[in-house]
N, C-alpha and C positions, 0 to 999 in steps of 0.2 A: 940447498939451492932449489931442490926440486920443490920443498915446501912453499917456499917464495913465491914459485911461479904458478901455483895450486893456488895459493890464499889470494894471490891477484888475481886468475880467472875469476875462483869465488866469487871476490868484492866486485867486480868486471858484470859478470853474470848477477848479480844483486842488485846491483846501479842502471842495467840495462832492463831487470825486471820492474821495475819500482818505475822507470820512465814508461813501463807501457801499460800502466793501470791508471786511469782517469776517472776519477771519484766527481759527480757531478751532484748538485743537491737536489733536493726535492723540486719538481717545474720546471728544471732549466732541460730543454737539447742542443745542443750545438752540432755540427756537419764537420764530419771525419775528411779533409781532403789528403789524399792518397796523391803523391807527387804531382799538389798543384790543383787536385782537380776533385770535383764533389765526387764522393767516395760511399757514406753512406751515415745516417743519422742515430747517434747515441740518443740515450737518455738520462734520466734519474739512476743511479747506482754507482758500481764501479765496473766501466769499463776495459776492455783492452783493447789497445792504440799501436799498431805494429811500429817499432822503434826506428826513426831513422828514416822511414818510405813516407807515414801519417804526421798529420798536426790537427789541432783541431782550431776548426775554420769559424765564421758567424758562431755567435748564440741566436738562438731561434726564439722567440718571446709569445707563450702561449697565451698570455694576461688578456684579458678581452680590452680594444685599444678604442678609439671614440675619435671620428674624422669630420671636419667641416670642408663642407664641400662648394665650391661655384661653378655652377654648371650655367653657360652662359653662352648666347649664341645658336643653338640649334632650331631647324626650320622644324616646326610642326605638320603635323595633317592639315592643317589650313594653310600652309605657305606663309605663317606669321613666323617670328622669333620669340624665343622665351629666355628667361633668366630664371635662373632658380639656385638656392641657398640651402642646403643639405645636410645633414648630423648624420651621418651611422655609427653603429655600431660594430666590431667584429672582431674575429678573434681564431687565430691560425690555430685548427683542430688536428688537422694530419701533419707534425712536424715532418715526418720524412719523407713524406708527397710535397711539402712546402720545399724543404731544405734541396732537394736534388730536382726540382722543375724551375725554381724563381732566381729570377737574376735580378729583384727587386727586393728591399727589405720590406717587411709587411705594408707599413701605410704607404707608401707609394705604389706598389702591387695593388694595392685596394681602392687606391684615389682612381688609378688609369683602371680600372673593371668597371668601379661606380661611374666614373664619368661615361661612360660607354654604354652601360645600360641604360642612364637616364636620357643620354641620345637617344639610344633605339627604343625607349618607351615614347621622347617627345616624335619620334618620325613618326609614329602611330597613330597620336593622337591631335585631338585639332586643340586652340587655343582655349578657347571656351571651356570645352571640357577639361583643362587642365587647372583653368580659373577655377572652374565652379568645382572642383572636389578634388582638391592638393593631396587629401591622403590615399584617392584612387590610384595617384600617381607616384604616388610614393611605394604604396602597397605591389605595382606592378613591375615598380625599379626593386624592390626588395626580390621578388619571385626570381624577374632575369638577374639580377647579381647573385640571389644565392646557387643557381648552376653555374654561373662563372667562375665563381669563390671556390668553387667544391671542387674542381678543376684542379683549383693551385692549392689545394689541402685548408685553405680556409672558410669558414662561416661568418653569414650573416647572422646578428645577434637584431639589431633592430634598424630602421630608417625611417629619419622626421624630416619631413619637407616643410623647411619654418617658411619660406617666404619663394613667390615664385612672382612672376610679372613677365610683361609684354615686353622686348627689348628690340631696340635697333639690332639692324645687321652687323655680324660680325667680320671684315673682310679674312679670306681662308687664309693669309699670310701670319693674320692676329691673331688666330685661333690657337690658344693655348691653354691646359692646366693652371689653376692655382695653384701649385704646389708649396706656396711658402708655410 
């Protein structure tokens, strides 16, 4: 009898070890949530995952990703509006500054930054000057995005301002993200 109950702890104690080693491949991290709640970011290897208290949460996607952006509506230094059409680049470099700050999956975290810089780069500058040299403006939305990105554990990789123009007002109830 006693054997019985030896060889069921054993297998017990086996089955409880084996559930808390997390073999993850090469690239990927995924976020350790610890009863519900972000815990702390694995990576590449074989982890251990406390049984029973951990799960693991998101994967975290470090692949450098590529975003079209509209940025639409914003008053310039001249008091005109602009529209502008936008490509970046970027690519989440601190997964565990990423995984336990953001409550956004990367391109969405990255849409609401970029749209945000290129706001405060169009409050800066006047209309003209944004006409006449679209990659001064692109080049100064890259600078302020990439200390916003680095914030949330990601990088700016590149940004191309394909098309920018003069736009009616936007009233502030319409004002929204493309996010589709």
């Amino acid at each position: 009898m006693g054997s019985v109950i030896f060889a069921f702890l054993l297998v017990a104690a086996m089955v409880i070890a084996l559930r808390s080693l997390k073999r993850l491949p090469a690239g990927e991290h995924r976020v350790v949530e610890r009863l519900g709640r972000p815990f702390q970011v694995i990576g590449p290897g074989v982890n251990f995952v406390a049984p029973f208290i951990d799960r693991l949460g998101p994967r975290i996607d470090t692949a450098e990703q590529e975003v079209e952006l509209n940025v639409r509506g914003y008053d310039t230094a001249g008091g005109q509006h602009a529209a502008a059409l936008c490509l970046f680049r970027f690519r989440v470099s601190n997964p565990s500054t990423f995984g336990l700050t953001s409550l956004l999956d990367p391109v969405n975290q990255a849409r609401v930054l970029a749209n945000q810089a290129f706001a405060n780069v169009f409050q800066r500058r006047s209309l003209a000057e944004i006409l006449a040299d679209p990659g001064a403006a692109g080049d100064a939305a890259l600078q302020e995005l990439d200390g916003m990105m680095a914030a949330s554990g990601m990088e700016v990789v590149k940004v191309e301002v394909m098309h920018i123009e003069q736009s009616a007002a936007v009233p502030e109830d319409e004002e929204e993200d493309d996010l589709d």
